[in-house]
N, C-alpha and C positions, 0 to 999 in steps of 0.2 A: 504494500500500500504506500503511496507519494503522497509527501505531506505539499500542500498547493502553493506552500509561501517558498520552499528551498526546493526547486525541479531536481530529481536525484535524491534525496534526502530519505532515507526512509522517518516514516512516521514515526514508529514505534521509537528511535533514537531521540526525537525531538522530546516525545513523553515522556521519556526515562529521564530526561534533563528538567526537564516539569517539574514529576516528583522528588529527584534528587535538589533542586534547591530553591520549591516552595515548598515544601514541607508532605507529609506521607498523604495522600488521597486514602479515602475510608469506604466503605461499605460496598454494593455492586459495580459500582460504576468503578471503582479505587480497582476493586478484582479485575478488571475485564481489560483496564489498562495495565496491568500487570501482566498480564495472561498477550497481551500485543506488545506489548514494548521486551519481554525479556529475550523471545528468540531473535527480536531483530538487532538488540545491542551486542548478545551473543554472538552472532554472525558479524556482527561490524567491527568486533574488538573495540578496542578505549577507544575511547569518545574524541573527533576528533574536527567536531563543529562546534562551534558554540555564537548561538544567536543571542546578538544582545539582549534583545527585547524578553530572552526567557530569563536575563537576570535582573529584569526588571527597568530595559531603558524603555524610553516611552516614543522621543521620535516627533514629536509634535512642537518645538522650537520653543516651547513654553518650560516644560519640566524638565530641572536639571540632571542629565542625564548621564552625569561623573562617574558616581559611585560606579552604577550597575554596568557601564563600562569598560570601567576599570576590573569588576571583578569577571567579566566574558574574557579580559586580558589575561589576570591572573590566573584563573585555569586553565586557559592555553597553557600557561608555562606550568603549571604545574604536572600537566598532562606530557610534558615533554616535548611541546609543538600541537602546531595543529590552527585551524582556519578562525577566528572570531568575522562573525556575518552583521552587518547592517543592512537588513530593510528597508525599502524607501522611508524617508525620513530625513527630518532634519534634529538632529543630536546635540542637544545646550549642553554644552562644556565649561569648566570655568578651573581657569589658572588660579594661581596665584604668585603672591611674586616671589615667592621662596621654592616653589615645588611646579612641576608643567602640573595641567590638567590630567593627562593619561601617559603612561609608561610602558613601553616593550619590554619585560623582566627578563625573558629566554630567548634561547633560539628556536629558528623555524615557526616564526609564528608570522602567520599571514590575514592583514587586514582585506576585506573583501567586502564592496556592499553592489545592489543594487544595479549602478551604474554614477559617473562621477556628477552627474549631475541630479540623480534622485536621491543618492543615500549622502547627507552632507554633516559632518562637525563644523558648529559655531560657535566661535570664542567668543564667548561673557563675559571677559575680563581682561585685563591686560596681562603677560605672562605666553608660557611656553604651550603651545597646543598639545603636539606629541613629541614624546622624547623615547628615541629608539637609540640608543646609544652603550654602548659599553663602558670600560673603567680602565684609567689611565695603566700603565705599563710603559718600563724601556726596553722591554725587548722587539723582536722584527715579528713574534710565531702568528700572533692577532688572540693569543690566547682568550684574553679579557674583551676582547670584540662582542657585542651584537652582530650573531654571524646568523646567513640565511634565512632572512624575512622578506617581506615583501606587501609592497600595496597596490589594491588593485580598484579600479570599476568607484572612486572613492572620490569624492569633493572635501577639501576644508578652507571654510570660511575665516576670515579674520576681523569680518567685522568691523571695522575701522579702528581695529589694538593694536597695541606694540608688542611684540615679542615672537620669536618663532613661531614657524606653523608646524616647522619638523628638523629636529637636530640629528644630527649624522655624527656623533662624536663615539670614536673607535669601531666603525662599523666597517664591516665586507660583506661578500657577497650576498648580497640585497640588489632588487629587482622591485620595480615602479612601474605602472602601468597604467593607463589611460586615469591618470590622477587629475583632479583639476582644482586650481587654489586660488584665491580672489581674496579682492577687500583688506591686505591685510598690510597696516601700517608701519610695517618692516622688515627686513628681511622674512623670508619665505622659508627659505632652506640651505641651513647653515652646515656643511660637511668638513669635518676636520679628520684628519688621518683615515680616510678612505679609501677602499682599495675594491676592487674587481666588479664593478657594483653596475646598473643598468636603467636607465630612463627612458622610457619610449613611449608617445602621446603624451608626456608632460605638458599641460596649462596653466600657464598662470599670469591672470590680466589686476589688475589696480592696483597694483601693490608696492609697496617698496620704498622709501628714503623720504616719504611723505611728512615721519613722524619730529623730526627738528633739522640739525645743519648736518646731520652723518651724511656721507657719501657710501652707499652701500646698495649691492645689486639686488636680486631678485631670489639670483642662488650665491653662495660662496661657496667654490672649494679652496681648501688652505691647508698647509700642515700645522698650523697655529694658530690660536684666538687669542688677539692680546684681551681680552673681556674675562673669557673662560680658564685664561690658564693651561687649557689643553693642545695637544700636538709635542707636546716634547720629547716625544721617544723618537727613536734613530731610523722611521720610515715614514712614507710620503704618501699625498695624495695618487694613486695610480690605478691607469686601467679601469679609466670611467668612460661610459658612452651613453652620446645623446642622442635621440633616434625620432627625428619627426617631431619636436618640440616644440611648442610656440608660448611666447613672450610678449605682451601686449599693456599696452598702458605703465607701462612703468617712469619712475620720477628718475633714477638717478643709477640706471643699468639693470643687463637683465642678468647676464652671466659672465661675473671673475671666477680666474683663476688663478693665483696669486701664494705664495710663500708664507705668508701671514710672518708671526715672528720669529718663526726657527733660524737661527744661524747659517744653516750648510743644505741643509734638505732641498729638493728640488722633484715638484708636482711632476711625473710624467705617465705618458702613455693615454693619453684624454682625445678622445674622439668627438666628433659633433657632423651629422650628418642631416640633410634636410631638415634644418631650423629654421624660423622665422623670428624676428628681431624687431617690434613695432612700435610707436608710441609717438604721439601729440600731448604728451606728458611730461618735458623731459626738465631737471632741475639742476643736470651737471650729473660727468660722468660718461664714460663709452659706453655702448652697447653690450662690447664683448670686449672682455680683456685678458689679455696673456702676459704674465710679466717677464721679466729676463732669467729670473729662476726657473722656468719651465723647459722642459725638455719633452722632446715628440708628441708636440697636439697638431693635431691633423683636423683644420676646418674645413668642410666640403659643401657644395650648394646650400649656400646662406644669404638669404632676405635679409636687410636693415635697411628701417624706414626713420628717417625723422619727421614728423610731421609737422610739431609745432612745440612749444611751452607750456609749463603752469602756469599758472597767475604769478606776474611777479617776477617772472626769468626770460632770458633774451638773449644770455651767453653763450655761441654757437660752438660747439662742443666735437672732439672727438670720435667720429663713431667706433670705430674699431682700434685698439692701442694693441699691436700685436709686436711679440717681444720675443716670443718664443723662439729656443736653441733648437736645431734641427728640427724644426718644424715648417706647416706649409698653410696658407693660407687658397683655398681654390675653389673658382666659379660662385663668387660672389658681386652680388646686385647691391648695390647703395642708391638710394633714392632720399627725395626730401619732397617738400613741398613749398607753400609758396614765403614761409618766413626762411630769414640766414641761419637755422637751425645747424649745421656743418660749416665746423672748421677745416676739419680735414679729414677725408674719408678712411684714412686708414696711416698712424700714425705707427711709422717704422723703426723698429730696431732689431737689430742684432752683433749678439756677442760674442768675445774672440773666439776664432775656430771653426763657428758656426755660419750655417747658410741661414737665413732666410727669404724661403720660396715664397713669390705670388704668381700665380697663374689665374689671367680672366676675372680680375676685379675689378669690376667694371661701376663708374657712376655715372643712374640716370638722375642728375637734377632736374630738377623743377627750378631752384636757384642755384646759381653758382658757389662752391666752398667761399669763406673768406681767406681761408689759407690756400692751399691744393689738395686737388683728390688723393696725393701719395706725400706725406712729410717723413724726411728720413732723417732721425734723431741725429744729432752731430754726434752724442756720446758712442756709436753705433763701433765698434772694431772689429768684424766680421764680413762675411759677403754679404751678398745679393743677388737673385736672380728672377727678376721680374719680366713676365712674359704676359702680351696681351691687356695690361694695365689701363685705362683711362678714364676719363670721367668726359661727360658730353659738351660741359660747357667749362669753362673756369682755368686755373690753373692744374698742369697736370702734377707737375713733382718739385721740392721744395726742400730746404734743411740742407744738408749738409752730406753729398751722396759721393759714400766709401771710393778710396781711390782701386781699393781689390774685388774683384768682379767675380763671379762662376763665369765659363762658357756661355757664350749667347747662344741661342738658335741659328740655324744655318742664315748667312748674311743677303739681303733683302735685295735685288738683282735691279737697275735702275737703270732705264737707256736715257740716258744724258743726265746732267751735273746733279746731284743730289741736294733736295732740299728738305724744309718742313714739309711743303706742298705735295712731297715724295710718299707722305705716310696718310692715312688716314685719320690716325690723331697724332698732337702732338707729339716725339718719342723723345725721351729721357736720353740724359748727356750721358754717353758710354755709348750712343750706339751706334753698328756698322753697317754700310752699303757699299756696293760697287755701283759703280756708272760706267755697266756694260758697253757704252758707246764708246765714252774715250778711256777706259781703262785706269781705270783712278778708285786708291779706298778711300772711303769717308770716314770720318768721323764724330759726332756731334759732341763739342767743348764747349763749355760753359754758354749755350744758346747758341753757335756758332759751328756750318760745316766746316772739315780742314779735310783737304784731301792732299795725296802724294800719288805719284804716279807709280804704276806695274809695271812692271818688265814683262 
């Protein structure tokens, strides 16, 4: 027999959760559930659903819905893993400022409701929504990790509070799934010392840097929180992936990636693939940012839009600050709209020994950067190797561009004297033609062709 609220579910488990913790059922009716719920728990071994609502949430955005849970939580872990379910519903939570509202205790326990938009937690109060996290250690094992959990089909509100919606501190592999987060006046999702972990349909629209003068994104990864204290042991944020994400209305970024305060440590191995990056919100702050402590992030088909300001802001801002050591920045769209929202599409560095790649980063404005679509940090003592780069209107490249280059693409074949007029946009100083007609290499210096003749 299928119980109608959990498809899959046998009945008889959900009853046996009934009487085990509202208390024993009595006379025919108490018999008869007995008599149905014992072969099907028998057959299903431990218990390894547990619906809120049987521990008493209620769902209805009115009743405080902590406690009961909290304890759907607690027996997961006690159970040694296992699913905690929300029904459509909307779930009052309430922080406080010493303790989050609900806690991950064990591993393998997985949040699951509804869908992210019918089954939702909303914070009451200012404070930490959910805290899935483990406990500090210096060793590399993840021993003390929140390890293999996972959120799925699940919304959380924030309300217009401050404080995380989901802390990621000492966590791996963990896995996110069509999650959707909103309203919440601060950071979203704070990840410290994280490792092999997975995002995919992640949302999250209004949110973020709203609540005074912090400059702080939407998500953080970082080996360190100067706030928390945590990230001090001798491994990094690594082998994170963003998978079809979208970022909307944000004040002041949607996604760093950043070192935070550890000494030596260095975030690597971070993926991000079909992302969107949106906002007519913007309060200072890049889009996406990679610092020069990072190693191997690999960004691929990426959206960023400026569209406009908060109230109150007008400072045309950085979209993408990419810093990243052996990493690659590729097939990205920058667009704006019709205020000077961009300063410069994509503010470059990189450091000694390293490449930094762009391929196909392309800006479409609506207005032109007030700096250029490409600014290449002066502090920058590494390569370069920018392919396909421009922006539509404006300047194209800017700062202070390294005298050490990678290899160009094969050199661009020109019948008679080479100019700007030669390219379709305008190309950065370093680069080469031939003027197949009279036999001449070019080369573009500081705004200016020079050519030498071939033999």
């Amino acid at each position: 027999m299928v119980d109608p609220k959990v498809p899959g579910v046998a009945r008889g488990r959900s009853l046996r959760r009934r009487v085990l913790f509202t208390g024993a059922v009595t006379g025919v009716a108490g018999a008869a559930i007995a008599a149905e719920a014992a072969p099907a728990s028998a057959a299903a071994g431990p218990l390894d659903w547990f619906d809120v609502k049987d521990f008493g949430a209620v769902g209805d955005d009115s009743h405080d819905d902590t406690a009961a849970i909290q304890a759907a939580l607690d027996a997961a872990t006690a159970a040694g893993g296992g699913t905690v379910y929300f029904p459509t519903g909307k779930y009052k939570v309430v922080p406080t400022a010493s303790s989050p509202a609900l806690s991950v205790g064990g591993n393998g326990i997985r949040l699951v409701g509804a869908s992210s938009k019918a089954s939702t937690l909303r914070k009451a109060a200012n404070g930490i929504l959910l805290r899935m996290s483990g406990t500090p250690s210096s060793g590399t094992s993840g021993s003390t990790h929140r390890r293999y959990c996972s959120i799925e089909n699940l919304g959380f509100n924030g309300n217009g509070r401050t404080g995380l919606l989901l802390e990621l501190y000492y966590n791996d592999n963990s896995y996110f799934r069509d999650v959707f987060m909103s309203s919440n006046n601060d950071l979203c999702i704070d990840a410290v010392e994280f490792w092999d972990s997975r995002f995919y349909n992640l949302v999250i629209e209004s949110s973020g840097g709203t609540a005074d003068s912090k400059t702080q994104p939407n998500v953080w990864l970082r080996n360190s929180s100067a706030t928390s204290g945590w990230g001090y042991s001798a491994d990094n944020v690594n082998q994170i992936h963003f998978v079809g994400c979208r970022f909307e209305a944000f004040g002041t970024g949607a996604l760093w990636i950043t070192r935070g305060t550890a000494a030596t440590n260095n975030p690597n191995g971070i993926y991000l693939t079909d992302c969107k990056f949106e906002t007519s919100a913007m309060r200072g702050g890049p889009h996406l940012k990679v610092d020069a402590s990072c190693r191997h992030v690999y960004a691929s088909n990426i959206y960023c839009y400026a569209g406009g300001f908060a109230d109150g802001y007008s400072t045309a801002q950085n979209i993408i600050a990419w810093a990243g050591n052996s990493s690659a920045l590729e097939n990205v769209l920058i667009a704006n709209g019709a205020p000077a929202t961009v300063n410069s599409g994509v503010d470059l560095y990189s450091g000694p020994g390293s490449t930094a790649v762009l391929r196909n980063v392309v800006g479409a404005y609506a207005t032109k950067p007030t700096g250029n679509h490409i600014y290449y940090e002066s502090s920058s003592t590494g390569d370069f190797r920018v392919e396909n780069c421009y922006g539509n209107i404006g300047g194209q490249a800017g700062g202070t561009i390294p005298t050490r280059h990678q290899p160009n693409p094969p050199l661009r074949l020109v019948a008679g004297p080479v100019s700007d007029a030669s390219f379709t946009h305008t190309p950065v100083d370093g680069t080469l033609a031939v003027d197949s007609t009279n036999k001449r290499l070019y080369v573009r210096v500081g705004g200016v062709w020079r050519s030498t003749a071939l033999s």
